[in-house]
ZAKE-507795 format. One line per 10 residues: number of its first residue (from 1); their letters; for each residue x, y, z of C-alpha. Coordinates in pm, 1 decimal, decimal comma, m for minus. Example, Ala and Ser with C-alpha at 12.3 -4.5 7.8 and 13.67 -1.06 7.14 Angstrom:
2
1> AS> 1230,0/m450,0/780,0  1367,0/m106,0/714,0
***
This chain:
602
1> XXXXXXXXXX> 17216,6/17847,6/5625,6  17185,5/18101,7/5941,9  17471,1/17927,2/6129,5  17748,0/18102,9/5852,8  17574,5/18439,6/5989,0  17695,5/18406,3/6358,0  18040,9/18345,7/6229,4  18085,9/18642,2/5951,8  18184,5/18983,8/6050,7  18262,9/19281,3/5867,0
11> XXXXXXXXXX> 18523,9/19496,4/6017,5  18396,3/19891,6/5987,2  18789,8/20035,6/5997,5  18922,0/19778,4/5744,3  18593,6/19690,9/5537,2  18740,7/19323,4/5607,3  18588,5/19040,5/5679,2  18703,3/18747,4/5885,1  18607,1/18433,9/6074,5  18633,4/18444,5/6419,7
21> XXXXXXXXXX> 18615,1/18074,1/6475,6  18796,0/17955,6/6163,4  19116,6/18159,5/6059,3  19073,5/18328,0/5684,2  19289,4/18135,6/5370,0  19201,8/18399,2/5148,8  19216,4/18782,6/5055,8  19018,5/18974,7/4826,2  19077,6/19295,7/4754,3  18772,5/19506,6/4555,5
31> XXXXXXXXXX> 18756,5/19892,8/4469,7  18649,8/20037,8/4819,6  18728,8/19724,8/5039,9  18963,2/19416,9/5133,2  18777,4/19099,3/5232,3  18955,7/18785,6/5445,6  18732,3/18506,1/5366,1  18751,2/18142,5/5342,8  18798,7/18044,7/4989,5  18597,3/17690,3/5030,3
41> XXXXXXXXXX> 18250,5/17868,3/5035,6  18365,4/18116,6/4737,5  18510,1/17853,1/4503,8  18217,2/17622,5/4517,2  18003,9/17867,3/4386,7  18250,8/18091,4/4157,0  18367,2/17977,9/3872,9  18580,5/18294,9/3840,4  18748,4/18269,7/4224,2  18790,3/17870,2/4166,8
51> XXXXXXXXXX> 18989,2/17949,4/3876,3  19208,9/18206,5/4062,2  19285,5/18014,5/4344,9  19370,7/17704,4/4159,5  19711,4/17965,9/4107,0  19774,7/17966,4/4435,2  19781,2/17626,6/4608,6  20204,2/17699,6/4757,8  20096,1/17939,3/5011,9  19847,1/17916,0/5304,6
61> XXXXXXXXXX> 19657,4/18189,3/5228,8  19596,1/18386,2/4894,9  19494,9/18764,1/4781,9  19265,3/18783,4/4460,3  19234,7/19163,3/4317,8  18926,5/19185,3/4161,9  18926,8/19598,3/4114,4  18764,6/19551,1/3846,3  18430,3/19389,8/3997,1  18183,8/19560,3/3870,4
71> XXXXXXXXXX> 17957,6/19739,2/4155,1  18273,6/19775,7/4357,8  18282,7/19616,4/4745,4  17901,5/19628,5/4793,8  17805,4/19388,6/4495,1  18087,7/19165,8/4592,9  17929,1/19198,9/4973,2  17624,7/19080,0/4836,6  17772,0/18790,8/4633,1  17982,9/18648,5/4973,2
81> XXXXXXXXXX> 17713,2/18672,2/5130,8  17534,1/18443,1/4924,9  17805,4/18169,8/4856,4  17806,3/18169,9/5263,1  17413,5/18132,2/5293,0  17347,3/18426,4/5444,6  16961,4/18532,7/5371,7  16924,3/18912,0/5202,7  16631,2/18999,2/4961,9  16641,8/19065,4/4593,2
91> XXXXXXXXXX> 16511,1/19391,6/4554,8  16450,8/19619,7/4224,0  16790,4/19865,5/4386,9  16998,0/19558,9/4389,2  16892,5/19310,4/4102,3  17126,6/19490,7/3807,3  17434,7/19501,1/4027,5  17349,0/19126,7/4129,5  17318,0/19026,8/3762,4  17641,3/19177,8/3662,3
101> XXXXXXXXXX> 17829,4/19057,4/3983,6  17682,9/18742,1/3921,3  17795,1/18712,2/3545,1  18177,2/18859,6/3640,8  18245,4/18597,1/3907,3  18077,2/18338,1/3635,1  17800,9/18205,4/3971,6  17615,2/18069,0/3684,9  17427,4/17695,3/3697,1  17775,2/17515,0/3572,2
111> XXXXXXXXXX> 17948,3/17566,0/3909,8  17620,3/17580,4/4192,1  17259,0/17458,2/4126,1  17047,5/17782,0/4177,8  17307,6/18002,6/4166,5  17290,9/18391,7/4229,1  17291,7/18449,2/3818,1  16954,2/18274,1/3797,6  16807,1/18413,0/4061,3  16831,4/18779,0/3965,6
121> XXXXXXXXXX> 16743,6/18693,2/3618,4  16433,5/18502,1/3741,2  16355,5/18856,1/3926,2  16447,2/19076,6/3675,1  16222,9/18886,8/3397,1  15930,8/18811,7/3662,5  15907,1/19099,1/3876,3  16083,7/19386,2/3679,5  15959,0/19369,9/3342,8  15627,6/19357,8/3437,1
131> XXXXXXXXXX> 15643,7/19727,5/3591,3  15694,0/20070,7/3433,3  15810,1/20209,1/3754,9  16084,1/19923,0/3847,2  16211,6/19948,8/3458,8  16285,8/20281,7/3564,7  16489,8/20254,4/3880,8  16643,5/19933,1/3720,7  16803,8/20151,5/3443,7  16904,0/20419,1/3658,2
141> XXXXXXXXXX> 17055,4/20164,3/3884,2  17227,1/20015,0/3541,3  17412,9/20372,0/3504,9  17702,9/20283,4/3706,3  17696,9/19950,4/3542,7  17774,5/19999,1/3181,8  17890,4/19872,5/2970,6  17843,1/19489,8/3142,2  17466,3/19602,8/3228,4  17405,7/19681,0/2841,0
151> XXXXXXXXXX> 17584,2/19326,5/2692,5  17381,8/19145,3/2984,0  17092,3/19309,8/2810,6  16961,8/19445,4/3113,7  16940,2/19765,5/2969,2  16779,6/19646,6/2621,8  16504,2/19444,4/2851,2  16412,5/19721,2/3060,9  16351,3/19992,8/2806,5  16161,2/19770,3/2561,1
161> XXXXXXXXXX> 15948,9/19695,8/2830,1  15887,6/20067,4/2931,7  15834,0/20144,4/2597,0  15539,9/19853,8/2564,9  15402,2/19958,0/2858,7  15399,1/20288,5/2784,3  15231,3/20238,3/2479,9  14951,4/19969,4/2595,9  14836,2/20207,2/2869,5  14788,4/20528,1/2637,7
171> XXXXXXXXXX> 14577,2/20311,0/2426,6  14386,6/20188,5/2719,9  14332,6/20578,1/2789,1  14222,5/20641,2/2411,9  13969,2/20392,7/2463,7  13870,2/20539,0/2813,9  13796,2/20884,2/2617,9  13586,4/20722,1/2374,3  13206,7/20859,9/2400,7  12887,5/20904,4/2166,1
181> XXXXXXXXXX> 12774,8/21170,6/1983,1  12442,5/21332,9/2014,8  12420,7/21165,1/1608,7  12537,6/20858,6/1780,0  12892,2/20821,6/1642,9  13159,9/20727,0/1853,7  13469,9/21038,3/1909,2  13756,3/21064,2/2147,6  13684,4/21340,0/2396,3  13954,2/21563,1/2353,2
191> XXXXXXXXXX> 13929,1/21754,4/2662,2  13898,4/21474,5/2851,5  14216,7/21451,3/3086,4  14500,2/21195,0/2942,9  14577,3/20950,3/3193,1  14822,3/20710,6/3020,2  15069,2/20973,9/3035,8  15182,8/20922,9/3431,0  15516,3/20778,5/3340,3  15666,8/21126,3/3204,4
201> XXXXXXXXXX> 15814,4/21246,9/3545,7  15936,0/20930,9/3622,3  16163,7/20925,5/3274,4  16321,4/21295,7/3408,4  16528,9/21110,4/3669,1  16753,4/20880,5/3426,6  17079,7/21017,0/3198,0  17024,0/21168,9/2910,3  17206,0/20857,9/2714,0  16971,4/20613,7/2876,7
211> XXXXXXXXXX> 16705,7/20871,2/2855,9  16731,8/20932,0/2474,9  16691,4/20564,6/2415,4  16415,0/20478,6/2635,4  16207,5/20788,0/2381,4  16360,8/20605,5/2087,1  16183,0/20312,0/2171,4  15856,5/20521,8/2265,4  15844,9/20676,1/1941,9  15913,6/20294,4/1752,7
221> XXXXXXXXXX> 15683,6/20180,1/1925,4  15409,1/20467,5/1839,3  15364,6/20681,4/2169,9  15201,6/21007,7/2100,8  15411,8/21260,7/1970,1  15202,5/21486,6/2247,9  15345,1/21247,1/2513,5  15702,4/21291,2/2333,3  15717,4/21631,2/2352,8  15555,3/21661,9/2712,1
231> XXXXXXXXXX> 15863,1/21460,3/2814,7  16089,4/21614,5/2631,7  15999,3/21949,2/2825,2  15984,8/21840,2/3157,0  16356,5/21641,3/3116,2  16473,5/21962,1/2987,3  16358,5/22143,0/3269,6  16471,3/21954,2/3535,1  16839,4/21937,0/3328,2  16879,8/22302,5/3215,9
241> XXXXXXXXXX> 16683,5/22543,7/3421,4  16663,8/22722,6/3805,5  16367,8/22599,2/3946,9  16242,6/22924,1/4086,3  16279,1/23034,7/3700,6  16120,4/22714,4/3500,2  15785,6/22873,4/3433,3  15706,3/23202,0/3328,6  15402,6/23384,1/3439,9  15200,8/23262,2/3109,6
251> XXXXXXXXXX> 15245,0/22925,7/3250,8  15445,6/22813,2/2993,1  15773,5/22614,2/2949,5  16077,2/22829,7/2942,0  16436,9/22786,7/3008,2  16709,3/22965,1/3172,0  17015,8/22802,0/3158,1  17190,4/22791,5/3493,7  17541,8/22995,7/3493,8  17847,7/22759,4/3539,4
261> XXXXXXXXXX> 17750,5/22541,6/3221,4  17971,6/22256,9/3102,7  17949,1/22002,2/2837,5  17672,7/21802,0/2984,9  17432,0/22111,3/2861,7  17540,7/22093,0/2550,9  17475,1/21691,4/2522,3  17130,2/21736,5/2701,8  17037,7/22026,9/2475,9  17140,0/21859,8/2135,6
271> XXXXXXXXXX> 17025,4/21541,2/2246,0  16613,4/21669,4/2293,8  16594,6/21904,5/1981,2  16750,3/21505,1/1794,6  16469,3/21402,1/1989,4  16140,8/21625,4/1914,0  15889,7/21479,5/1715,1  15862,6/21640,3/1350,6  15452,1/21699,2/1376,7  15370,7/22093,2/1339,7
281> XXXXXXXXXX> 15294,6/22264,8/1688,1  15323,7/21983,6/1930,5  15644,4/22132,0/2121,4  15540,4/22496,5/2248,3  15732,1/22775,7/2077,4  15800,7/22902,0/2370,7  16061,5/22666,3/2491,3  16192,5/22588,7/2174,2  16315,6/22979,7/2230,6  16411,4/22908,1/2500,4
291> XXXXXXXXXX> 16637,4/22610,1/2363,6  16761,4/22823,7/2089,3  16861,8/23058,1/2345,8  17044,0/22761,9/2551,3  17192,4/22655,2/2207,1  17320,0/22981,5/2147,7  17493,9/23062,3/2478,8  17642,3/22717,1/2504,0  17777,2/22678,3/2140,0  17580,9/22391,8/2056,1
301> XXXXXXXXXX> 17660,0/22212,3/1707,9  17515,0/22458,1/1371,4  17311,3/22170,9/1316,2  17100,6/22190,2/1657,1  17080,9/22526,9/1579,8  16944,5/22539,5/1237,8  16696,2/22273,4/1319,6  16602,1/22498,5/1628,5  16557,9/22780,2/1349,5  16367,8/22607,4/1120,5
311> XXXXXXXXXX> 16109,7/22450,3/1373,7  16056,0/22819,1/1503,7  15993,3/22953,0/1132,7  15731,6/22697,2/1064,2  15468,7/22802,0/1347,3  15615,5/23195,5/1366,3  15301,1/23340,5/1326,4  15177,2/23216,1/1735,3  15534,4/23385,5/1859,3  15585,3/23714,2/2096,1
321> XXXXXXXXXX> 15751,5/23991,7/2077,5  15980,0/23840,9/2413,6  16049,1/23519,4/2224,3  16246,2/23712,9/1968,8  16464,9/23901,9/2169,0  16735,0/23630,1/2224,6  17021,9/23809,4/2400,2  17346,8/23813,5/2186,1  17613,7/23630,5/2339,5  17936,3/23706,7/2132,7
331> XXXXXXXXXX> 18158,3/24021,5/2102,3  18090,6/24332,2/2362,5  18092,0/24515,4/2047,4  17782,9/24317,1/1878,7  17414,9/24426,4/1919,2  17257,7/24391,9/2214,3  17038,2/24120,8/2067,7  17074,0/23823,0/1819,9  17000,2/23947,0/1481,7  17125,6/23734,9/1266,1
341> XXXXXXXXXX> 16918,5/23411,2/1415,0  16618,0/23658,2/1386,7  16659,6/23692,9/1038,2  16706,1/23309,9/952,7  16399,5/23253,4/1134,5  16252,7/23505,2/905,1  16410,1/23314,5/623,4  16277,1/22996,2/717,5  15922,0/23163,2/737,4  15928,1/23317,9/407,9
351> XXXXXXXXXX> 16077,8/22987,8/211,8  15763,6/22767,8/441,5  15517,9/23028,4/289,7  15648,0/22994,2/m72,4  15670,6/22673,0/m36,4  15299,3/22618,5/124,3  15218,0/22910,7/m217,2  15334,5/22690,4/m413,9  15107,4/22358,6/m319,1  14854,9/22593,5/m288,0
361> XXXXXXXXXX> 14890,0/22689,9/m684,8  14594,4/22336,6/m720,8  14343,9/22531,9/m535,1  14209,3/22848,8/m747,5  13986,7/22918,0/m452,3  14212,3/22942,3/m147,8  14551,0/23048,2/m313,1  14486,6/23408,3/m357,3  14194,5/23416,6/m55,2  14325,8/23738,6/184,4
371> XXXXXXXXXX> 14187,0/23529,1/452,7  14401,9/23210,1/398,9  14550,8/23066,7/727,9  14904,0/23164,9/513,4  14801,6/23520,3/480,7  14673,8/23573,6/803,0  15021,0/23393,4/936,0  15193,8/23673,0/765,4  14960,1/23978,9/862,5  15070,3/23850,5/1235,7
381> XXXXXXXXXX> 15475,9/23804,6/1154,8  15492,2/24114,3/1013,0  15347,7/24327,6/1276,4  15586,5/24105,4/1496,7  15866,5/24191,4/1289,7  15741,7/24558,8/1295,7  15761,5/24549,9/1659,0  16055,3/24360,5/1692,2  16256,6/24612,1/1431,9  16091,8/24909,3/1726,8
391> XXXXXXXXXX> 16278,0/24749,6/1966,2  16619,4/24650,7/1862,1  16594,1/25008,8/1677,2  16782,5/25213,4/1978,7  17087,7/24976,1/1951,1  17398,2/25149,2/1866,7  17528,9/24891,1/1717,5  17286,7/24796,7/1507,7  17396,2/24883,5/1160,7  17175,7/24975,2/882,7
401> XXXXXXXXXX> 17259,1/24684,4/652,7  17120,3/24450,3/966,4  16847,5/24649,4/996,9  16756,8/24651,4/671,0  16746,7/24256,5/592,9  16521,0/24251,2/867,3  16288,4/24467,1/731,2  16288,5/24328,0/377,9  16251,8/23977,3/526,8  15895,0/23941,7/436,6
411> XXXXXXXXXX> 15712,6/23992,4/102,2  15565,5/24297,4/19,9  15224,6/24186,0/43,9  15233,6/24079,9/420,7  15162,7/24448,9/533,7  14844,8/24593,8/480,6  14946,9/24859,2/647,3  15284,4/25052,9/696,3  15225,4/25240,4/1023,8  15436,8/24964,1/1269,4
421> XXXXXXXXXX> 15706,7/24965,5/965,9  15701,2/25361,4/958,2  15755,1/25367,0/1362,4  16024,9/25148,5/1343,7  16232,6/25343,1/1128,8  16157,6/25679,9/1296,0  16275,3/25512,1/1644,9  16609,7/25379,4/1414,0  16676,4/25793,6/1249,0  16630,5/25939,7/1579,5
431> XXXXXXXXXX> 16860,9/25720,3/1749,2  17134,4/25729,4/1461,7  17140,4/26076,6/1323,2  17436,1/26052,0/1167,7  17329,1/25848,1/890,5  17406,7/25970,7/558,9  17115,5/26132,6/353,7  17150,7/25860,9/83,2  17122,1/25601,3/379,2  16816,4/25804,2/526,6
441> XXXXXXXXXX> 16658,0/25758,0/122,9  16765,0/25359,6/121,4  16525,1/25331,0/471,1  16290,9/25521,2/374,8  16211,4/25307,3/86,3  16109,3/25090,4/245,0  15752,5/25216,5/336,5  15480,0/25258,9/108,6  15347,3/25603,0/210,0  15023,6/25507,0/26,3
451> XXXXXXXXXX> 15002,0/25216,0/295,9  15013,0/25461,4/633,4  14721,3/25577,2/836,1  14588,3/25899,3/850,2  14777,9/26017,2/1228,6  15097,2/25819,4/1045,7  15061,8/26049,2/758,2  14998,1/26363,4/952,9  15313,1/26261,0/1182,3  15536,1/26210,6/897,9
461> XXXXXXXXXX> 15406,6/26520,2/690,9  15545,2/26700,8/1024,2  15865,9/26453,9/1070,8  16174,3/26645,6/1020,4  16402,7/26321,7/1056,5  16245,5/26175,1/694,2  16465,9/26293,7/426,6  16250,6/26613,6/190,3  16112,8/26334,8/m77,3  15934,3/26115,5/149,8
471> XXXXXXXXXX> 15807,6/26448,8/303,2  15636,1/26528,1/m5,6  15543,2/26171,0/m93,4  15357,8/26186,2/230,9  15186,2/26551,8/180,4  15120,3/26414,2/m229,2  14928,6/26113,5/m44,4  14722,0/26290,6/151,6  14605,5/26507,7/m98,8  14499,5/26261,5/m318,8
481> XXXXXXXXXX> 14326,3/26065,4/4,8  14123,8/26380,3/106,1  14015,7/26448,1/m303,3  13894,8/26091,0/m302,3  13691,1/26148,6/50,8  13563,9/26490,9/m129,0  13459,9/26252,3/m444,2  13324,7/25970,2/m267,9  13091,7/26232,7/m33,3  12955,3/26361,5/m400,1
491> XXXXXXXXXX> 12942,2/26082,2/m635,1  12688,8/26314,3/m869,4  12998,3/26581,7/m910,6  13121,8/26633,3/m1256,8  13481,0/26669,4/m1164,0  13743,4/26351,4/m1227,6  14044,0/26251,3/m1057,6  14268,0/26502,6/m1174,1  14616,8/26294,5/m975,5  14765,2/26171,5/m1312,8
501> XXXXXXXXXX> 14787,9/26507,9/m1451,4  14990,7/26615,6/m1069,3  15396,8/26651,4/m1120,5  15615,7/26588,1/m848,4  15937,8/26688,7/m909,5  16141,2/26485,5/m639,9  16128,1/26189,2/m844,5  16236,1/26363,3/m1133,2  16504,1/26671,0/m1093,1  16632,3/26813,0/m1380,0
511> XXXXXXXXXX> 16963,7/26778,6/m1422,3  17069,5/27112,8/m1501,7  16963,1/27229,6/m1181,7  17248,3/27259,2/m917,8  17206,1/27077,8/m604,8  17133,5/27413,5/m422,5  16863,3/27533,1/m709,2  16704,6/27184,0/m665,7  16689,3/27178,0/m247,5  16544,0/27504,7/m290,0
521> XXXXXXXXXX> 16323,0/27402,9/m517,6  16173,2/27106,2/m343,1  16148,0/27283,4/m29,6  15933,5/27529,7/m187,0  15696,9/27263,6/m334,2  15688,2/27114,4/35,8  15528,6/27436,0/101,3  15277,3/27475,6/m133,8  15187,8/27101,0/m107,8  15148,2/27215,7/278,5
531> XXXXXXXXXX> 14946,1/27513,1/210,3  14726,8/27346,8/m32,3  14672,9/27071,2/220,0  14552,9/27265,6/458,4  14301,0/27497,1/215,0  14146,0/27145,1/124,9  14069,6/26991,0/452,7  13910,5/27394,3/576,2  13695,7/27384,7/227,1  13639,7/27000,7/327,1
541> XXXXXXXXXX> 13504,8/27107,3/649,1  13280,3/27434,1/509,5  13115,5/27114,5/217,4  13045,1/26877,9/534,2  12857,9/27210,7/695,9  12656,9/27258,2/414,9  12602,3/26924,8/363,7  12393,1/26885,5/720,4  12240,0/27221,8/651,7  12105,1/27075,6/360,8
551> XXXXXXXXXX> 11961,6/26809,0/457,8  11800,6/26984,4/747,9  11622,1/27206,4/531,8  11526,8/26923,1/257,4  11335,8/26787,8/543,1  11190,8/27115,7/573,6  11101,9/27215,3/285,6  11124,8/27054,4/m66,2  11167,3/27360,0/m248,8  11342,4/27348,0/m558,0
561> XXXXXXXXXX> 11509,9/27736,8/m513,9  11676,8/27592,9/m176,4  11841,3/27321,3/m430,8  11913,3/27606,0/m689,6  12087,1/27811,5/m426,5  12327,6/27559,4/m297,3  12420,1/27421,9/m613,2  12538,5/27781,1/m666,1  12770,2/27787,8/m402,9  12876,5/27479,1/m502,0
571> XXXXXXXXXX> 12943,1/27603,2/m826,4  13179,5/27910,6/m707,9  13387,0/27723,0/m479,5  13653,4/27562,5/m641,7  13790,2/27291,2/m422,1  14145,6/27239,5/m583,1  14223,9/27608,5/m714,8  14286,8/27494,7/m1089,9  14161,3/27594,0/m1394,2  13991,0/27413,5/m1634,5
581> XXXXXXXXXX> 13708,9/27467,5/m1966,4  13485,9/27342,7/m1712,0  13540,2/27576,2/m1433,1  13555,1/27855,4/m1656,3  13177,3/27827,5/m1786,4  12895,7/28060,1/m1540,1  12778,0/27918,2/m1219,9  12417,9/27983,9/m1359,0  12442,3/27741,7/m1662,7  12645,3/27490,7/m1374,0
591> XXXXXXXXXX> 12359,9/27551,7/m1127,9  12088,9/27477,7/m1434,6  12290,0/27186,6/m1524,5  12245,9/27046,6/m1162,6  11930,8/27156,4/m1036,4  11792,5/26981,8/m1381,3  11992,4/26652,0/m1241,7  11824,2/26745,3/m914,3  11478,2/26733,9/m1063,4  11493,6/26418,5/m1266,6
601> XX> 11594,2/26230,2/m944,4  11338,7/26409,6/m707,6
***
């Protein structure tokens, strides 16, 4: 067999080969090469060549094209030099491009016993199969080989067995986690580091076609969707991002797609949000942002897109603030961010709530519970929203329908409090003054002035950008919160709530009032309302005083005159200047009245 090797030579100029003892009878020319042979040594052991040359028996010697050989010049390299004996190895880089070399010269068992089709079969079943890692470079070796690799079921072979393998070595790492109890029961550690899981960077280096089958398989043959989704990530990575810009300082996946994009992008992009598994919260929200974000840029299909969308709705509540604010990628006249997928995400949340409401509806107990995972989910997306509608608030462009929809998003019941909502809109009225006073009312509607905080309410009692009604909403509010703090402090008064018998007249102008009559009007009730305010919280502060002084001198003395005197200056203040039966009666009978009460208890 070594004596052929002395006599072959491969010319580096020509990539020809000739004898040097024994002139050449044949020509083959391959993509990348032109080989002079001798035909006797090819035709005995290809069926394919043997058939070709039987065409040209007139002329001394022949030239074969065989451009379309798959594996170009060095398969067909490989394959002389085993029809001429020469000894080369059989390696996992060249077994796929010997198989399909192999089956298109037809070197198969008809023509030569132990032929060079049965030999790389015999390595690719033995050898390959049998390792994760070879499947691997196998299949990226088959890339350049399709579609000859895939009917030779090279392909097939090698990703069923890196799916079994795969599989059988996660389950040998469940069982490795397995530990007892202090009770004695047996439980997977979940801390416990996953080991079966090596196999995930080696997947990153094959094409995405070859790359969505080989998960295909995993997820047939039941591979974690954990393990999915960690692959999924780190493929995307390597496909769509910078490197110095993969991970963000949280430590979590993110993408930013390099500049230059083409169609491959798109495929890779479409191709892992097909691929994601459909559990709840096994791919990080953070990336799929950052794949909506990809998606959006590169124009991927609406249906990559809306899946993106509704993924994101259904785990919403763990989002940030930087998540939302997806850069807007259309018109230089658009808003600086995407608003519109913002608000179908906000759709998709509020239809996965109802929804989750609805198969609640068995459960008396947990359906209406304030502390339901649902409720808290919204308590969390609506101070997001709150701080997302801050931010996007300065836009220009942002018009008030937009603004608006976002806003009215979520149900009424997901803010407990209206002081994020309240700041929002102020930022959005300072930065678009010329809105229209009945646009000013429309936004202003949408907070529930019972719903803000005191230093909200004291702010917008003071906030000349709210339009006059909300003004005296706000001051009406506040009066009625510092009568109930006066009420609650003195549970034994006689007085009542006296709010249901309070008119305000911005809700209800008459209409035979001109529009000048009624402005004037309202702004003097915003005045009074003011004035009033502030006589409440100074007689608030002179009952708080006497309050301590009280009980200073109770501990004192437990006279009954001390309780006689202060229930007569109780008795001639009068906290919220109106008139009443009641009021009108003598402090002395009032003071009686109490300091009997007084007695009874003491």
């Amino acid at each position: 067999m070594d004596k052929h090797h002395s006599h072959l030579a491969k010319c580096s100029t020509y990539s020809e080969w000739v004898f040097q003892d024994v002139p050449s009878d044949i020509m083959i020319l391959v993509d990348g090469g032109t080989f002079s042979l001798h035909k006797f040594p090819l035709v005995s052991r290809s069926g394919r060549i043997r058939k070709l040359v039987a065409g040209h028996r007139d002329s001394d010697i022949s030239m074969i094209e065989l451009l379309s050989l798959p594996g170009g010049a060095e398969a067909f390299e490989l394959a002389a030099k085993f029809c001429y004996g020469v000894n080369f190895e059989i390696t996992v880089g060249n077994v796929a491009q010997l198989c399909c070399v192999s089956d298109y010269l037809e070197m198969t068992e008809e023509y030569s016993k132990n032929n060079l089709g049965s030999r790389a079969e015999e390595y690719l079943e033995v050898v390959v199969t049998k390792n994760l890692e070879m499947c691997v470079e196998v299949l990226k070796q088959c890339e350049n080989l399709l579609p000859l690799a895939d009917e030779l079921k090279i392909v097939t072979r090698c990703i069923d067995a890196i799916a079994s393998k795969a599989c059988v070595e996660q389950i040998a790492s469940s069982f490795s986690r397995l530990e007892y109890s202090s009770s004695g029961r047996l439980h997977m550690n979940r801390q416990a580091k996953c080991e079966g899981d090596w196999w995930i960077e080696d997947l990153s280096v094959l094409r995405i076609d070859l790359y969505q089958r080989v998960i295909t398989a995993m997820k047939c043959r039941g591979v974690r969707p954990e393990s999915i989704a960690a692959s999924l990530v780190n493929y995307a990575q390597k496909e769509l991002t910078k490197k110095s810009t993969s991970w963000n300082q949280s430590s979590q996946p993110r993408l930013d797609v390099v500049s230059g994009s083409n169609g491959h992008e798109n495929v890779v992009v479409e191709t892992i949000v097909s691929l994601m598994p459909v559990e709840k919260l096994v791919v990080p929200i953070t990336f799929l942002f950052g794949l909506l974000r990809s998606a959006v840029m590169l124009d991927c299909t609406v249906a990559c897109r809306l899946d993106l969308e509704r993924r994101i709705g259904s785990q919403l509540d763990i989002a940030t603030l930087d998540d939302l604010l997806i850069p807007s990628f259309r018109n230089a006249g658009d808003t600086l961010f995407d608003v519109d997928t913002v608000h179908r995400i906000l759709v998709n949340f509020s239809q996965q709530e109802d929804s989750d409401e609805d198969m609640e509806d068995v459960s008396v107990f947990e359906s209406d519970s304030p502390t339901s995972p649902s409720q808290t989910a919204l308590f969390k997306v609506a101070k997001l929203v709150d701080n997302y509608l801050a931010e996007i608030a300065p836009d220009a462009n942002l018009t008030l329908n937009k603004f608006t929809a976002i806003a009215e998003s979520l149900p009424a019941h997901a803010r407990s409090i209206h002081d994020g909502l309240y700041r929002a809109i102020d930022v959005y009225l300072k930065a678009h003054q010329a809105l229209s006073d009945p646009d000013r009312r429309r936004l202003c509607k949408l907070i529930d002035f019972q719903k803000l905080s005191q230093e909200a309410g004291a702010h917008a009692a003071q906030n000349e950008r709210l339009p006059l009604q909300s003004i005296v909403q706000v001051l009406y509010f506040e009066q009625i919160r510092l009568r109930n703090a006066l009420f609650c402090s003195y549970p034994d008064d006689d007085h009542k709530p006296m709010h249901q018998s309070w008119r305000i007249n911005s809700g209800a102008l008459s209409a035979a009032m001109s529009p000048r009559d009624n402005y004037a009007s309202l702004r003097r009730e915003n005045r009074e309302l003011k004035l009033e305010l502030a006589r409440m919280r100074m007689r608030l502060n002179d009952l708080e005083k006497d309050h301590v002084c009280m009980k200073k001198n109770m501990e004192k003395s437990n006279s009954r005159r001390f309780m006689s005197s202060f229930t007569k200056k109780i008795g001639k203040l009068n906290i919220f200047g109106h008139s009443s039966s009641r009021e009108s009666s003598s402090p002395t009978k009032r003071s009686q009245v109490t300091d009997s009460k007084l007695t009874e208890r003491t």
